[in-house]
N, C-alpha and C positions, 0 to 999 in steps of 0.2 A: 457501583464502583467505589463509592465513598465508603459505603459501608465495608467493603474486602479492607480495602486499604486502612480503614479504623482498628479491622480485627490483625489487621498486620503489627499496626503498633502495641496492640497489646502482645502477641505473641512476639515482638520483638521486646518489650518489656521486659518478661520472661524472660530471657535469654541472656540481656544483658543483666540482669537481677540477679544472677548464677556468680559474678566476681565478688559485688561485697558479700556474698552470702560463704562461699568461701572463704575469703579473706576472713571473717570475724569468729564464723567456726573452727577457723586454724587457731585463734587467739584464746578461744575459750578449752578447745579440745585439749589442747596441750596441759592446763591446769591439772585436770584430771589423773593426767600421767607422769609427771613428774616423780612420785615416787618410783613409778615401774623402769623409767628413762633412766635415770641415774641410776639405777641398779644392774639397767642392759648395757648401758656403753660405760659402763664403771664411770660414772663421772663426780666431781667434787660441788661441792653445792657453789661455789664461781663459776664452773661451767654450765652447770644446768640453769643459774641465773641468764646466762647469754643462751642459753637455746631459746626465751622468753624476749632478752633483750635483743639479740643480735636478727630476728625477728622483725620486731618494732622498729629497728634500728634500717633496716633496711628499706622499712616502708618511707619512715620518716626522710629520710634523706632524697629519696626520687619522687617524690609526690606533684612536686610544682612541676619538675620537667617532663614527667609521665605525661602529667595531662595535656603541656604545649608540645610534646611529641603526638599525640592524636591528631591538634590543630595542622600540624604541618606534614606528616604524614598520611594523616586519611583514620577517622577511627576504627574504623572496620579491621585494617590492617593492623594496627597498633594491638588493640583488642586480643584480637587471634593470636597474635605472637607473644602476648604477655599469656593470653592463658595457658597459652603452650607452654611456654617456660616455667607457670608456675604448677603446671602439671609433672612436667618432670621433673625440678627440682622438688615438689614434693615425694617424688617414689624414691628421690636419692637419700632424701631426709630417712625416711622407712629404711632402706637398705646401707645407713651407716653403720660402721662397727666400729665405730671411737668416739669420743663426745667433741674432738677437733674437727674429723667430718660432718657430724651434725652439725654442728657451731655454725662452717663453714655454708652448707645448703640451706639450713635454716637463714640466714642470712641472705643468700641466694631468693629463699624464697619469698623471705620480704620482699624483696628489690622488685622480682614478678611482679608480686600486688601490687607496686606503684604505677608500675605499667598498664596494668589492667583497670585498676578499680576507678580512675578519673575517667577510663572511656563511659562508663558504666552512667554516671552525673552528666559526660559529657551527651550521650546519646537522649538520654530525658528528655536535655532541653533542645534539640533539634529533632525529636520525633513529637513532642506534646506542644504546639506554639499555643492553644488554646490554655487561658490561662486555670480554669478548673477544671482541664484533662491534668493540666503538668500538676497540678496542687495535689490530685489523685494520685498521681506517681510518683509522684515525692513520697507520698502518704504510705505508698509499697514498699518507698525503698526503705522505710524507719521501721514498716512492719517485717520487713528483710532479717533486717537487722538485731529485733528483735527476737524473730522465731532460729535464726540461727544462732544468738545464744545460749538457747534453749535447747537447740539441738548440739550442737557443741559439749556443752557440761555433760548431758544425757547418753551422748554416742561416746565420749571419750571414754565417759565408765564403762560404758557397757563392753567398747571393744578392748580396753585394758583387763577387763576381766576373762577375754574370748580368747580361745586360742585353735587359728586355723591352720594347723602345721607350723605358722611360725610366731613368734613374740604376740603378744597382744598390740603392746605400745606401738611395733612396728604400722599395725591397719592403721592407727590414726593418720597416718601419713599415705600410708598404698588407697586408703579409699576414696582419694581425689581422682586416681585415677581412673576410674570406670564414667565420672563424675566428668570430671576435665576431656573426655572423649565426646563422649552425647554434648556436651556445648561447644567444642571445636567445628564438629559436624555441623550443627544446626547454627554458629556463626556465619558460617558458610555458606548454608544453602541461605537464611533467610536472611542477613542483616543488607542491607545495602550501605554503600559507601559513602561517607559523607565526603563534601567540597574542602577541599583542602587550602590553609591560607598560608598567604605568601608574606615575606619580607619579616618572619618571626623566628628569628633564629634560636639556638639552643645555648644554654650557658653552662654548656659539662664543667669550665674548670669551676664556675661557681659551685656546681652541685659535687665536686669531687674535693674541694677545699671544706666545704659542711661537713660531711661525710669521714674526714681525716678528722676534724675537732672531734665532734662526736664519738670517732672509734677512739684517744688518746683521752677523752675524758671517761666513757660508760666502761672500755674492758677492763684500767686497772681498777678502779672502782668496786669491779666484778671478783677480778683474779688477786687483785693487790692484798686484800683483805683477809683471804686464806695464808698469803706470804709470808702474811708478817711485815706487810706494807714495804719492801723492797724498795730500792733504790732508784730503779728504772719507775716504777707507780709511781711514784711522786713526781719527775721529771716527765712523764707523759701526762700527768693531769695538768701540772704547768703548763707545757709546751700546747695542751688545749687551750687557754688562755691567748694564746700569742697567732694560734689558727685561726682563732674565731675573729681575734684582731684585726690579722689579715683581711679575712671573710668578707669583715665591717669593711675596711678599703677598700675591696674590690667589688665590693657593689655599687659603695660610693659612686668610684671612679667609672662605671660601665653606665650607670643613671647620669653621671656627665656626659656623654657621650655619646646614648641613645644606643648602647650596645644592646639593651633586652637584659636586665642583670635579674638572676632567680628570684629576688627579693627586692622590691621597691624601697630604701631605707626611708623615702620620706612618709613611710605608713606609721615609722616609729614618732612622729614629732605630736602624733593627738594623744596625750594624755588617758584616756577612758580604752580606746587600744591597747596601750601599754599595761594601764591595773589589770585589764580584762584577762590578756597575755599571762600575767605575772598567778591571776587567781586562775589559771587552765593548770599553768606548769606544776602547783602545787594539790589543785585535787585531782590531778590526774596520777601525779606520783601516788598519791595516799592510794586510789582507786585499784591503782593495779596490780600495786603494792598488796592492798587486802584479799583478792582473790588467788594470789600466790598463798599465802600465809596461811588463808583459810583453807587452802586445799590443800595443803601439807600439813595441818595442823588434824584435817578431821582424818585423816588416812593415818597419817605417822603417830598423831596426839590421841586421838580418840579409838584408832584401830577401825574406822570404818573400810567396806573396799571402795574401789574407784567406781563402780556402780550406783553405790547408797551416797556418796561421797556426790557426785551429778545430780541425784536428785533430791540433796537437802539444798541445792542451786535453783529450783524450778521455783519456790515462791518467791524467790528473789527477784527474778527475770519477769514474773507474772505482774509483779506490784511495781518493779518497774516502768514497764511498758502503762501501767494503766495510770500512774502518778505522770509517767509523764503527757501523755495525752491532755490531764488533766494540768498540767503545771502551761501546757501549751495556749491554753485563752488561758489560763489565770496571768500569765505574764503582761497582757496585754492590758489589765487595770490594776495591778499590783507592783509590776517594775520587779526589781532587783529583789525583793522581800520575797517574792517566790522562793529564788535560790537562798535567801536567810534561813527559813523556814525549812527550806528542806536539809543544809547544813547542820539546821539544830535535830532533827532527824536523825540525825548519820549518826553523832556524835553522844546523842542518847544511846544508841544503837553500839558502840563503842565500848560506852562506861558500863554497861549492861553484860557485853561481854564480857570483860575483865573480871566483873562480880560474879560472874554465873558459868560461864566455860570452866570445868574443869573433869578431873577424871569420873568418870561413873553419869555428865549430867543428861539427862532427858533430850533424847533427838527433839522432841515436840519444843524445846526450849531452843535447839539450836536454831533450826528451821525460822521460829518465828525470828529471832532476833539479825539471822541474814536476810530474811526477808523484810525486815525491819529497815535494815541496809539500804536495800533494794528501793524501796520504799521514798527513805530519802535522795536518795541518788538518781530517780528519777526524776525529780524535782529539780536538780542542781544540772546535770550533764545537760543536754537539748537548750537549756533557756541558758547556759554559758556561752553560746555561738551568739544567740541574740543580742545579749548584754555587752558582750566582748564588739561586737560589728554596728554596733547602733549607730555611732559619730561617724562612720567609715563612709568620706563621699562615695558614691554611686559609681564612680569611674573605677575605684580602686576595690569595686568587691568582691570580682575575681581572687584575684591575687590575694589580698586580705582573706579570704577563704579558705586559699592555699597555705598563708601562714599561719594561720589558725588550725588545720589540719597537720603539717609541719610540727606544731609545736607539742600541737596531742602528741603525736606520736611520741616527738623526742622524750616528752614530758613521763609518759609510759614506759620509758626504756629506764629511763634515771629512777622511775620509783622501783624498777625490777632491782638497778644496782645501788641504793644508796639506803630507801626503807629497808629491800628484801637481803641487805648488808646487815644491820641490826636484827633483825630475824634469825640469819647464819651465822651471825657471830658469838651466840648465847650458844649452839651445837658445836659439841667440841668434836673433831675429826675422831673416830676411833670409839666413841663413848660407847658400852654396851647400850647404856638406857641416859639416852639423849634425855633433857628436860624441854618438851615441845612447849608445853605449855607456859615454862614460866620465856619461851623464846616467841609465843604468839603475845605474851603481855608485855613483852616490849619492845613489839612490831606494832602492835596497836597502841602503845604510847606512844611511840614515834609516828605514828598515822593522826593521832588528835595532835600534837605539833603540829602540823602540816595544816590541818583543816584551821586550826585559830591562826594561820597567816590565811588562811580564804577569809575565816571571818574581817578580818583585816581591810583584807581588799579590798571584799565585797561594801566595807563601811566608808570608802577611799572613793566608791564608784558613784558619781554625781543621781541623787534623786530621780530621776526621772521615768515617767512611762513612756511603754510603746506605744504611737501612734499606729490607728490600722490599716492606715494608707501609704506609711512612706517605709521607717522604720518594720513594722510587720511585715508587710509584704516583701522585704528583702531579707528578713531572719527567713522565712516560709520560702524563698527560693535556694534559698543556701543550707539551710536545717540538713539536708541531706548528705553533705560534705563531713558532719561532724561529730553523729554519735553515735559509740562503740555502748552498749549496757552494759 
């Protein structure tokens, strides 16, 4: 009987492994296709920034309340419904014909995956209580994570280049659906229900006051920039300033009062928190920022198609996964110098580009040097949850998780609209022969800005190592929450 019920949890593993796997191959997939996107729903390169951002933006803002919607609802049920939803607002994403509909469902279908993807962590730790079953499936859910970048870059070429009666760009979106069916079903039949808790209420207007800052700071950002920086841009990124204000009060005053408020503000008063925070926001912009750029760069700049364009991505994702493995016990007698080191990685990786990227050069050059990328970036992304969560007492590593998760996100949306702004603002509307190139050299200069405020941080962030007993094992139960490759 033990043994049924062991093979249960792995085949429920499976099942719930189906949301981030989704969720990050929507992230990667869409790269791929931006050139084909913006040419199907005629859109301006502000909009097609928010088909990226408005995305991210979606996830980022429901994330903490996704997951205490599980608690209080039942994950089972939560689950189901998020995947639902993100099944169909993906076929609406496919069947848009304006880049405002897109915008619109793409948004949408962030919002799903916040729904979904906490049940996903949340089921781990109440199907695996042994503590090196759960370390296994943690270990799943990064190799998830992994192999769905992988397939993401890869599928996105490949069905941008396909054409089954309709768009190519369009499958990127329609082939959740055959996908999002088989795991509705098998939700169904196999997952059980978990206990539901009580006396944890919801904090919509918190998450709807986020939500507002965020849409008044990322769109005109986005849209402003093509404008001609318009009158209203300005006044909406201000009036961001003054939500977020708000934002700050109103968690204040709900943590006075035991309301449940989305964000704990007294997680901001530890010092090592906030650097941590401060070095996520910044390579996370650079991070997402580069793989926009590089994939408009090698299609638009170099003339590859969105095929060959996917798989100069694969040794990137390879050395990846395998740096960070490696970067995973290195952190544990090295500290923070892990992520120095692979910093100086990236940024080698950078200044190589700049010298070497141009018309005519050698795929075999480009290849290595995002893979170069990759390389250090596996190093940096995984050991930022542990560095950033180390001081974080025990009570608060929930939630500290969630704002960590939270702020990737945010952090991702803003590199879409403020690096992938410098990027678009070197291409002048109308150009016959755009200069990509000299518009990826000063995307990637604005991307090594970004990283010498990580080096910053990361110099800001107190000496210390991970212990393997206290600190370790709480990065090792949370790892899971935090990294996109």
């Amino acid at each position: 009987m033990e043994k049924k019920n062991s093979s249960n949890k792995w085949l429920a593993l499976i099942i719930v492994l189906t949301a981030p796997m989704l969720y990050v191959i929507d992230i990667f997939i869409i790269n791929m296709a931006i050139p084909a996107i913006k040419k199907g729903v005629q859109a301006t390169d502000g909009e097609i920034q928010l088909v990226i951002a408005g995305y991210l933006l979606g996830s980022a803002a429901f994330l903490i309340i996704g997951g205490r919607a599980g608690d209080h609802l039942g994950r089972k049920k939560v689950f189901f419904w998020g995947m639902l939803c993100f099944t169909l607002t993906s076929c609406l994403c496919g069947l848009s014909e304006t880049a405002l509909q897109l915008n619109i469902t793409r948004f949408f279908q962030g919002l799903s995956s916040s729904i979904m993807v906490p049940q996903s962590i949340a089921f781990i730790q109440v199907l695996f209580t042994d503590p090196k079953e759960r370390a296994k499936a943690i270990g799943w859910y990064g190799v998830t994570l992994s192999i769905a970048a992988i397939i993401g870059q890869i599928l996105g070429g490949y069905l941008v280049d396909t054409h089954f009666g309709i768009e190519g760009w369009r499958l990127i979106f329609l082939i959740n659906l055959p996908v999002g069916i088989v795991a509705l079903w098998a939700i169904r039949k196999y997952l059980t229900e978990t206990e539901r808790e009580k006396g944890r209420g919801f904090d919509y207007s918190g998450a709807s006051i986020l939500t507002l800052g965020l849409l008044c700071l990322i769109y005109p950002l986005t849209e402003g920039r093509e404008k001609g920086w318009p009158l209203w841009s300005m006044l909406m990124m201000g009036s961001s300033i003054l939500v977020f204000a708000c934002f700050i009060q109103d968690q204040k005053r709900k943590l006075l009062l035991h309301k449940g408020p989305l964000i704990d503000i007294s997680l901001f008063k530890l010092r090592t928190f906030n650097i941590g925070l401060l070095t996520v926001l910044f390579h996370f912009m650079m991070h997402t920022a580069f793989l926009l750029m590089a994939a408009v760069y090698l299609q638009n700049g170099l003339g590859l198609s969105a095929l060959d364009c996917g798989l100069y991505f694969v040794l990137h994702a390879l050395l990846f996964m395998g740096s960070a493995m490696l970067a995973s016990r290195l952190i544990v007698k090295l500290g923070k110098r892990v992520l120095q080191i692979g910093v100086a990685i990236i940024m080698l990786s950078f200044i190589l580009q700049i010298l070497v990227f141009k018309a005519g050069v050698s795929g075999v050059y480009v290849i290595l040097l995002i893979g170069l990328y990759g390389l250090g970036n596996g190093m940096v992304l995984p050991s930022l949850l542990t560095i950033t969560l180390e001081s974080v007492p025990e009570k608060f590593a929930g939630v500290a998780a969630g704002v960590f998760s939270t702020f990737q996100q945010t952090a991702s949306a803003l590199g879409i609209g403020i690096l992938g702004g410098v990027f678009y603002s070197v291409i002048i509307p109308g150009d016959q022969h755009p200069d990509y190139l000299k518009a990826f050299n000063y995307g990637i200069t604005a991307n090594i800005a970004c990283l010498c405020i990580v080096v910053l941080m990361l110099y800001l962030i107190p000496e210390r190592k991970i212990s393997g007993e206290s600190e370790g094992d709480f990065a090792k139960q949370h790892a899971a929450e935090s990294v996109l490759p």
